[in-house]
C-alpha positions as CSV (number, residue, x, y, z in Angstrom):
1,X,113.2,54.5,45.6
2,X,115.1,51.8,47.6
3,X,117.0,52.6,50.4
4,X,120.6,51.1,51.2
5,X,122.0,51.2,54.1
6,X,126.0,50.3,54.1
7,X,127.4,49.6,57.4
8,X,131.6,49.5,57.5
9,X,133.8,49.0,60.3
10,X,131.9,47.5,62.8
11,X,134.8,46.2,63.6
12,X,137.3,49.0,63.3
13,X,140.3,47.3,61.3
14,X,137.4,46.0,58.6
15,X,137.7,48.5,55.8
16,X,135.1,46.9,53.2
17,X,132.7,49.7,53.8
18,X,134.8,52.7,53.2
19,X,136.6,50.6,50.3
20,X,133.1,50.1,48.5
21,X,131.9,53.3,49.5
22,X,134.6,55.2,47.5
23,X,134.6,53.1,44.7
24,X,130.6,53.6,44.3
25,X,131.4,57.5,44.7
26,X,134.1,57.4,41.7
27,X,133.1,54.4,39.7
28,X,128.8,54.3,40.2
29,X,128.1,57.5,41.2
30,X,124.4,57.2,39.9
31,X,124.1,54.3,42.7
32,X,124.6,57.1,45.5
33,X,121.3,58.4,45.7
34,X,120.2,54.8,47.0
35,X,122.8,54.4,49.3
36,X,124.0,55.8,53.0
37,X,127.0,54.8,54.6
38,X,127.8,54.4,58.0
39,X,131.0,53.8,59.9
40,X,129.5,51.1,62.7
41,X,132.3,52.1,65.9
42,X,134.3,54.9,64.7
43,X,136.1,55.3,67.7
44,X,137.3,51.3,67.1
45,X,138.1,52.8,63.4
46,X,139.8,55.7,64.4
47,X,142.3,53.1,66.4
48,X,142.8,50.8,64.0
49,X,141.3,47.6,66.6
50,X,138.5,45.5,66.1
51,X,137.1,47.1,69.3
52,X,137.1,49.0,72.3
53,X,135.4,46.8,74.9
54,X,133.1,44.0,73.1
55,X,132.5,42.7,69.4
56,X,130.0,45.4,68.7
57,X,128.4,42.4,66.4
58,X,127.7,40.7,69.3
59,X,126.9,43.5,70.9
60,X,123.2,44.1,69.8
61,X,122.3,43.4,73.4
62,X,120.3,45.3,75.4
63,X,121.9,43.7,79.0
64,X,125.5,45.2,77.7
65,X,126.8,48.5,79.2
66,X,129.6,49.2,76.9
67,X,130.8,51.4,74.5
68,X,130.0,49.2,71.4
69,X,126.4,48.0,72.8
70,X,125.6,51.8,73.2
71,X,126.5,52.1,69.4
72,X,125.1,48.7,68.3
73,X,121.9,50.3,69.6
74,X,122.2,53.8,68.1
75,X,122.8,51.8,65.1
76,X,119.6,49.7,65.3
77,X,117.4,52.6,66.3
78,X,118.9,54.6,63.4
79,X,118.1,51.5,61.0
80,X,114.5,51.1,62.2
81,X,113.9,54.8,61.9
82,X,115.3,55.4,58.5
83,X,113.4,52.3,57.1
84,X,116.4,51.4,54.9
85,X,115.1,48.5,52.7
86,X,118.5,46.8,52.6
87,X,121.2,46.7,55.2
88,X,124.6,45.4,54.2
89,X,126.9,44.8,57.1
90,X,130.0,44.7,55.5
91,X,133.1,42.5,57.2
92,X,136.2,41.2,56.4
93,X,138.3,38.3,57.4
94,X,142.3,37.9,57.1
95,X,141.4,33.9,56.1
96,X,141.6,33.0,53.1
97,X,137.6,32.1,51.7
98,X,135.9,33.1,49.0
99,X,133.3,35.6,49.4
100,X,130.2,34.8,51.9
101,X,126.8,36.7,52.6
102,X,126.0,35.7,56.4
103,X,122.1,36.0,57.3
104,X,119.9,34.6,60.2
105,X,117.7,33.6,58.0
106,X,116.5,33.5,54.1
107,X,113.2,36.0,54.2
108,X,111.2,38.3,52.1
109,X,113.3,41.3,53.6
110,X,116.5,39.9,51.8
111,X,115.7,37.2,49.4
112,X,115.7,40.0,46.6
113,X,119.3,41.2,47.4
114,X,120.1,37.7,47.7
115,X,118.7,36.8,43.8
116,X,120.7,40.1,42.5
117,X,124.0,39.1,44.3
118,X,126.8,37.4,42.1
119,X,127.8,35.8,45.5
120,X,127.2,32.6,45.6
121,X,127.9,31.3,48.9
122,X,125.1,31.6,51.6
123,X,125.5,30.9,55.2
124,X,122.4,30.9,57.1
125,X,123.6,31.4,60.7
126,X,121.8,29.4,63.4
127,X,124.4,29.6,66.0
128,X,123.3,31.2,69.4
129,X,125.6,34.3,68.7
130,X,123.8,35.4,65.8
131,X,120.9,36.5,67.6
132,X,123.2,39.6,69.7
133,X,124.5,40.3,65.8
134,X,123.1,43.3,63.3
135,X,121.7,40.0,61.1
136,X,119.9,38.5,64.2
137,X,118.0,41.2,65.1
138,X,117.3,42.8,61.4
139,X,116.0,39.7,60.0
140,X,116.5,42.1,56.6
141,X,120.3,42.5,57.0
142,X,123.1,40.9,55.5
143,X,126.4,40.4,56.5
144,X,129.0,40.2,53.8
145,X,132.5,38.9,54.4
146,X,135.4,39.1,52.1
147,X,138.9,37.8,52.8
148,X,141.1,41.0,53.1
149,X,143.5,40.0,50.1
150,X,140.2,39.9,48.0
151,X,139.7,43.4,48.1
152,X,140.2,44.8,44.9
153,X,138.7,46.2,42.3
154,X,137.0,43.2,40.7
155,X,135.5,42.6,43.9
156,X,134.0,46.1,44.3
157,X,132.7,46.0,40.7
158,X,131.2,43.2,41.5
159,X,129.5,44.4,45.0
160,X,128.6,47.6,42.8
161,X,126.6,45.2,40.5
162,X,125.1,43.2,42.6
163,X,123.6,46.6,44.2
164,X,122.5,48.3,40.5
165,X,120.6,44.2,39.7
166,X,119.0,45.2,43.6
167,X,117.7,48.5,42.8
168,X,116.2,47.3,39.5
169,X,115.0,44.0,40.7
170,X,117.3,41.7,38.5
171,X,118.5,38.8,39.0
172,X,122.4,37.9,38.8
């Protein structure tokens, strides 16, 4: 059985995660067996900020001594240890864009997700910052980045798809 690992509020004011969290719990409930959710820096979330003392997604740094780098770590040892077969890293932006999926780069440890997505705008990061991010240093995760106004539920039904085509190897 595949594992799914979805990661919200990284940044504390990004509410993706818990959004498509509860709409999996009332609208795909037979998807939660594949999927745990995490809130990335709940002390950022419980504030409402993006965060407390560094951009936990830059954060994945192992020369940082604050409160998001200790988390960013947790968070990577926790990922490792569970040996989630997906990791979504879910974001959100107030500009206005169409969806995105972010990655470090296209590999066997997220071309599948990447073939079941109905996404289809791709950014393969190669910027120097990536490589302190969740998708630089889980060359498996993706980052997915909706505009905030986007959130609705079209857009979760269509996240919620994209996982069912994952879990049963389909293509969008």
């Amino acid at each position: 059985m595949k594992k799914i690992l979805l990661l919200g509020s990284q940044h504390g004011n990004e509410l993706l995660g818990e959004k498509l969290h509860k709409y999996l719990t009332t609208h795909a409930p037979d998807l939660l067996p594949y999927v745990t959710f995490r809130i990335g820096n709940p002390k950022a979330r419980r504030a409402g900020v993006r965060y407390l003392e560094s951009d936990m997604n830059r954060s994945y740094d192992p020369t940082l001594s604050t409160y998001e780098a200790s988390r960013a770590a947790l968070i990577e040892r926790y990922i490792k240890r569970q040996q989630f077969d997906l990791v979504l890293d879910l974001h959100t932006t107030v500009c206005v864009q169409p969806p995105c999926l972010l990655v470090a780069d296209i590999t066997d440890a997220n071309r599948s997700f990447l073939r079941a997505t109905s996404i289809d705008r791709v950014i393969v990061m190669k910027h120097d910052i990536v490589k302190t991010s969740l998708i630089g240093v889980l060359p498996g995760a993706i980052a997915i980045e909706v505009a905030n106004d986007n959130i609705n539920n079209a857009l979760l039904a269509a996240l919620s798809g994209d996982i069912r085509r994952y879990i049963a190897n389909e293509e969008a």
